[in-house]
C-alpha positions as CSV (number, residue, x, y, z in Angstrom):
1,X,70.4,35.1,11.3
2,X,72.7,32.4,11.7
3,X,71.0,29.8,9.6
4,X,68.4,30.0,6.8
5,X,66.3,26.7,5.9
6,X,62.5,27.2,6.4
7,X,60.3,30.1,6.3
8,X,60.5,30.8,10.2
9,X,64.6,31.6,10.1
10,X,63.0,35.0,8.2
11,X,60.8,36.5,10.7
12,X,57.5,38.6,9.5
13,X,56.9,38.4,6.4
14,X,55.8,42.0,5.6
15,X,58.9,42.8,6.6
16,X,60.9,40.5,4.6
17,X,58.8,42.0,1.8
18,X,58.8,45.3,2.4
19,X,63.1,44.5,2.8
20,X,63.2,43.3,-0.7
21,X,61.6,46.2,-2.3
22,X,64.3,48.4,-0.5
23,X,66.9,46.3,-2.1
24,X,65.0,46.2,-5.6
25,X,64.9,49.3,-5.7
26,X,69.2,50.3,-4.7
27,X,70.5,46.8,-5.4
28,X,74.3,48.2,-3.9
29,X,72.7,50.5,-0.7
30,X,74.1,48.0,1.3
31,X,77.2,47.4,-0.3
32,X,79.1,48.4,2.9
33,X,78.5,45.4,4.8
34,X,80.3,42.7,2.9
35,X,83.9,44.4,2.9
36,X,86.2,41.9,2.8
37,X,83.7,39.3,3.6
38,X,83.8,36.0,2.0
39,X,81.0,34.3,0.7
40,X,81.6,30.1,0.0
41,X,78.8,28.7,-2.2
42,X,79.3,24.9,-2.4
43,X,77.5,23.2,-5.0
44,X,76.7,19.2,-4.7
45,X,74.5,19.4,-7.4
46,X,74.2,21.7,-10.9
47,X,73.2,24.9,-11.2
48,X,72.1,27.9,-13.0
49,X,69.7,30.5,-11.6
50,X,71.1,29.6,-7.7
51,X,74.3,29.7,-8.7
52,X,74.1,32.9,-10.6
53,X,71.6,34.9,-8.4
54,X,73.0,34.1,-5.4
55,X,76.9,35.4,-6.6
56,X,75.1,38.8,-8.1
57,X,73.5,38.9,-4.5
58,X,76.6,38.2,-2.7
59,X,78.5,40.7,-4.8
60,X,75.8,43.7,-4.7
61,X,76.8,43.6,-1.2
62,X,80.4,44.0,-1.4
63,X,81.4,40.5,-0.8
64,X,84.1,38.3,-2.1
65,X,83.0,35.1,-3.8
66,X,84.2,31.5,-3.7
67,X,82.4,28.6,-5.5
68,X,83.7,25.3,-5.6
69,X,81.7,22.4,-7.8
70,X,82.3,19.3,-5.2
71,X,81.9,17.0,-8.3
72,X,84.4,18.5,-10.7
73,X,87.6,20.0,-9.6
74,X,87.5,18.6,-5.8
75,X,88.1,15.3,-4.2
76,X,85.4,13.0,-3.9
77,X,83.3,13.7,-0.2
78,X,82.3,11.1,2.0
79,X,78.6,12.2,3.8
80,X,77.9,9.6,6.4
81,X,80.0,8.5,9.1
82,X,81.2,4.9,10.1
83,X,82.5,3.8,7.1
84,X,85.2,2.8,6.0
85,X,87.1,4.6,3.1
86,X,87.9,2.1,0.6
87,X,85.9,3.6,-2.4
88,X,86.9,6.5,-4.5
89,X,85.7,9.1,-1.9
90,X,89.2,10.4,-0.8
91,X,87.9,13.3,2.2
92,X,85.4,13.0,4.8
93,X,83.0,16.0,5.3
94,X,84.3,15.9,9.2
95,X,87.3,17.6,7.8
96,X,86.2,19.3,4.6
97,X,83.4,21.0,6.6
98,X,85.8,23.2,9.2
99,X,88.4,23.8,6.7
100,X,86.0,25.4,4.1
101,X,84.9,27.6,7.2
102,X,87.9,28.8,7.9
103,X,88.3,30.1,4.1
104,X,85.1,32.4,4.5
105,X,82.3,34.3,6.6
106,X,79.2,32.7,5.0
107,X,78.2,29.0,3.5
108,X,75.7,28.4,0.9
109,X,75.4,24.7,0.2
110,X,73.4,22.8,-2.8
111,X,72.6,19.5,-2.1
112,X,69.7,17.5,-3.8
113,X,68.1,14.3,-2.3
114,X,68.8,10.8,-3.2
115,X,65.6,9.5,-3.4
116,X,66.7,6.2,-1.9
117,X,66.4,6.4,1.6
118,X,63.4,8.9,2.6
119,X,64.6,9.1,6.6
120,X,68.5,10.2,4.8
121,X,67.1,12.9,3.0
122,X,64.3,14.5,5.2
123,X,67.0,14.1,8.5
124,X,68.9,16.7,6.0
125,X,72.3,14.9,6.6
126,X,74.5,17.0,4.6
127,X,73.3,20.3,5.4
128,X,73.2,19.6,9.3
129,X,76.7,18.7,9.0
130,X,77.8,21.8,7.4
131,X,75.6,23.9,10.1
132,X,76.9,21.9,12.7
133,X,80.7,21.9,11.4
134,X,81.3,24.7,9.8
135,X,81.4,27.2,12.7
136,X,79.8,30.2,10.2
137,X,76.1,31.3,9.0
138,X,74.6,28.5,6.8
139,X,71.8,29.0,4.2
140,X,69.9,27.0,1.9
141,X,70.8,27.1,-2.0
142,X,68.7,24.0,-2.2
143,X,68.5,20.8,-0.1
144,X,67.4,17.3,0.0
145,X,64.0,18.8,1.1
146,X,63.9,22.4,0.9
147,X,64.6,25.6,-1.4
148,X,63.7,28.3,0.9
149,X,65.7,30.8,-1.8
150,X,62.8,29.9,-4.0
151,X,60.2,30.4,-2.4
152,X,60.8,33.6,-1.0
153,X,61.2,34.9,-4.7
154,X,58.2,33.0,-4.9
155,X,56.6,35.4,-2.7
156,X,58.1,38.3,-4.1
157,X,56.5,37.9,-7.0
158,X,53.2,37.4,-5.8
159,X,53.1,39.9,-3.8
160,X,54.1,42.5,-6.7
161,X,51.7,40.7,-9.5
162,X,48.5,40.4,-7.5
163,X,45.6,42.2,-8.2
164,X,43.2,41.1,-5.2
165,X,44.4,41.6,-1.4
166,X,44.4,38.0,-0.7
167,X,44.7,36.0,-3.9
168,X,44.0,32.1,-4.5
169,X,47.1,30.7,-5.4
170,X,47.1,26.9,-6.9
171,X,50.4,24.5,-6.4
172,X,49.7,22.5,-9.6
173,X,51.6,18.5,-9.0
174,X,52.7,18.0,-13.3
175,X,54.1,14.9,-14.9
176,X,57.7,14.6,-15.8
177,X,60.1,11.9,-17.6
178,X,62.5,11.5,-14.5
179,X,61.6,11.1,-10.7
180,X,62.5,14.9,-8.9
181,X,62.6,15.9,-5.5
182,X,60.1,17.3,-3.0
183,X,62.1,20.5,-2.1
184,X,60.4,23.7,-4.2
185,X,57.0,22.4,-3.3
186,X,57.7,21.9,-0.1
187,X,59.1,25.2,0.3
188,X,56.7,26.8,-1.6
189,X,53.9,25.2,0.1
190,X,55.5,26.2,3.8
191,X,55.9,29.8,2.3
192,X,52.4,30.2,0.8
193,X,51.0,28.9,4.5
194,X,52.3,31.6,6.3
195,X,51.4,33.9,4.0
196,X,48.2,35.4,3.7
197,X,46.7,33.8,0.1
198,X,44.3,31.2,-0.6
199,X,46.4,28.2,-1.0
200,X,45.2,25.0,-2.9
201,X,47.5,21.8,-3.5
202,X,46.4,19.7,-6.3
203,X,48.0,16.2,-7.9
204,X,47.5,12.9,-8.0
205,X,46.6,10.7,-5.1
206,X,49.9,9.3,-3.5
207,X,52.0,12.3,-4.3
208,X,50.9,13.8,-0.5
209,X,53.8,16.4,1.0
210,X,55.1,16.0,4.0
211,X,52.6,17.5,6.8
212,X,55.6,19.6,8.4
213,X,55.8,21.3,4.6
214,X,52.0,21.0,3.8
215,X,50.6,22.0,7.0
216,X,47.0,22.5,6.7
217,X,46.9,23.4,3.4
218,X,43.6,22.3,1.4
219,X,44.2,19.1,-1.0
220,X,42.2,18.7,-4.2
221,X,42.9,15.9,-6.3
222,X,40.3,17.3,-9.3
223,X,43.3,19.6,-11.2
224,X,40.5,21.2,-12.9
225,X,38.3,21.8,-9.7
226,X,41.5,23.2,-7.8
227,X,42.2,26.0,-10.5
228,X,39.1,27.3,-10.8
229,X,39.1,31.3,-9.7
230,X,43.3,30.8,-9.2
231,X,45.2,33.9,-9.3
232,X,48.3,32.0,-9.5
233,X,49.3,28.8,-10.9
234,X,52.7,27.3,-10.1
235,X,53.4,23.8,-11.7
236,X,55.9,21.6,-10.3
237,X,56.2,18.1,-10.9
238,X,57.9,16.1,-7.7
239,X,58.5,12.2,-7.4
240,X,56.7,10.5,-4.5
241,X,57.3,11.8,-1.2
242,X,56.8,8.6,0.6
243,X,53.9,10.3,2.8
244,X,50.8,7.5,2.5
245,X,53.0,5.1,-0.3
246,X,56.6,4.8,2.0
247,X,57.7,2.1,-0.1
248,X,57.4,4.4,-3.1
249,X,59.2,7.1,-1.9
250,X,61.0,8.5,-5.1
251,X,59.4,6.8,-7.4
252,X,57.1,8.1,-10.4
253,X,53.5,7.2,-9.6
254,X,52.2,9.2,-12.7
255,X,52.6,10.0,-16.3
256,X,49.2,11.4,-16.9
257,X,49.4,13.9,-19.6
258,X,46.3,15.1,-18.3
259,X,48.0,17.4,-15.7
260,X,50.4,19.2,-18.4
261,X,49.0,23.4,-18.0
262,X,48.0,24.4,-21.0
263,X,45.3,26.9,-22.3
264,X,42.4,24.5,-20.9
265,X,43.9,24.8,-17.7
266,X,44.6,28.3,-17.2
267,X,40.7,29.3,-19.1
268,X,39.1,28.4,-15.4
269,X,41.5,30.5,-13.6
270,X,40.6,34.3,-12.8
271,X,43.4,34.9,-15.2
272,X,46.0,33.8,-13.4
273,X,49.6,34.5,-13.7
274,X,51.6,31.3,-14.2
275,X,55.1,30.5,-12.2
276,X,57.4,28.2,-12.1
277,X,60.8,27.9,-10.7
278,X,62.6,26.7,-14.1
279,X,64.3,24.9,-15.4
280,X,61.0,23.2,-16.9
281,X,59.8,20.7,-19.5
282,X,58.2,22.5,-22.2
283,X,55.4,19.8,-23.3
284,X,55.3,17.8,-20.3
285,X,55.3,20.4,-17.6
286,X,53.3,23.0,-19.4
287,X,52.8,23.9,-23.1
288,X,54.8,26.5,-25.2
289,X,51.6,28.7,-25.3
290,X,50.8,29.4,-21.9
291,X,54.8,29.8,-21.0
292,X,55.4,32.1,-23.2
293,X,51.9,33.8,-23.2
294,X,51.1,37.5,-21.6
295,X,50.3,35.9,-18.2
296,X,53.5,33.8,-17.4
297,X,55.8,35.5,-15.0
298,X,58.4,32.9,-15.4
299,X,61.2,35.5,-16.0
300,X,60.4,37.9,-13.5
301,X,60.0,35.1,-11.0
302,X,63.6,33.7,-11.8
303,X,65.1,37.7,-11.5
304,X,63.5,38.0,-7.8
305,X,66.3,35.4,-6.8
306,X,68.7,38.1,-6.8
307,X,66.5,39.9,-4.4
308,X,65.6,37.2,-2.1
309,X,69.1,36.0,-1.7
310,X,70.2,40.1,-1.3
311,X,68.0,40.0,1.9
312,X,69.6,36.5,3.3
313,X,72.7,37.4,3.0
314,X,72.3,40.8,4.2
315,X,70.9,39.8,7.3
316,X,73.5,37.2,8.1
317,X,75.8,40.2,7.7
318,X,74.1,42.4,9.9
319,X,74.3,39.6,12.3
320,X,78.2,39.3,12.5
């Protein structure tokens, strides 16, 4: 695997699956393969669970581990080419992008969107550049548009807490005080399609995903109607993706409390477990008693990085 961005770069699911329960269960059985391997994990953007799972991976498998925070420690990057360096960006990406390849074997790279220019983010400008620069394997640890990492944890967790052989699982749009990107639902939504659950999508009308991440996946706008008989309910709030509203792309359609998961919510479910990928909004995205009640699988969910990332990296070392 020389790249890993969308849920096609892993192959068959069952196997994926039935890879990360191998690893779950001997974390360091493949410790071999990273000997003196190098992993680079460049951040653009903070970090907690990405940045922590995704060293733990690296380091179950025997690699080395470099991380470098772009915005504090490291000179100022220029992304887009054409201009002309007057600012306070001192290196161009052109150069920064071979040089960090030659320090390692493996790139992770972090990069949110801007919200600004819809065609910038979804063309994936920075993360091309590094796959198309760095001369090693490039993978995901969030982009302007995707978190494949995610949702393969994502996955793994719903395919160790279901109780029915093809469960109804419910992508839940929630409000939020600040304008986020479209990446873990789009992810999750391009997972949960090639995967064999029920898969609803419900928010407010304007708040559409991009078709290549949505597929064919059924929209409800009723919240209420959409959870009914869910097995799963992962809220996520995301700004406008610019799908039917382009001039609103980024923007906050909604405050509508209404949409906040609490007890109500989850009582029309077939008790469902409720996800999410953190960090979250207590009050806004859902309330204190259903994240912290018997059925959320937050914590579990967030672990499963380790194990998702495990198989990633793995497989890009196989492929040396």
């Amino acid at each position: 695997m020389k790249s890993f961005i969308n849920v096609d770069d892993i192959g068959r699911l069952d196997k994926a699956l039935a890879e990360a329960m191998e690893i779950k269960n001997d974390r360091f059985k493949y410790q071999c393969l990273g000997k003196n391997k190098t992993l680079l994990m460049i951040f653009f953007n903070n970090s907690l669970r990405t940045r922590l799972s995704t060293q733990k991976a690296a380091m179950n498998l025997g690699m080395n581990v470099i991380v470098l925070d772009v915005n504090a420690g490291a000179w100022k990057l220029e992304t887009e080419r054409g201009v002309i360096m007057d600012g306070d960006k001192s290196e161009h990406l052109l150069e920064a992008i071979p040089v960090m390849g030659s320090y390692c074997d493996i790139i992770g790279v972090r990069s949110f969107a801007g919200l600004t220019d819809r065609e910038y983010d979804y063309a994936e400008t920075v993360l091309n550049q590094f796959i198309k620069y760095s001369g090693r394997p490039v993978f995901a640890m969030e982009t302007a548009t995707v978190h494949p990492l995610q949702a393969f944890a994502d996955l793994i967790t719903i395919d160790e807490y279901k109780t029915v052989a093809r469960p109804k699982v419910v992508l839940s749009w929630a409000p939020h005080c600040r304008a986020l990107p479209q990446a873990v639902p789009n992810s999750f939504a391009q997972w949960m399609n090639a995967a064999d659950v029920d898969f609803v999508i419900t928010h407010p009308e304007g708040y559409e995903l991009d078709p290549v991440f949505a597929g064919g996946a059924r929209v409800e706008y009723d919240q209420m109607k959409a959870l009914e008989g869910a097995d799963f309910v992962y809220a996520k709030n995301w700004s406008c993706p610019g799908v039917t509203r382009p001039d609103d792309y980024g923007k906050i359609l909604s405050r509508d409390m209404s949409w906040t998961i609490d007890r109500s919510h989850m009582a029309v479910t077939n008790n469902a477990k409720f996800m999410h990928c953190l960090p979250v909004r207590r009050g806004l995205i859902v309330t204190d008693d259903v994240i912290e009640g018997p059925d959320s699988i937050v914590i579990p969910e967030a672990a499963n990085r380790e194990i998702s990332c495990s198989v990633v990296i793995r497989r890009m070392l196989e492929a040396m």
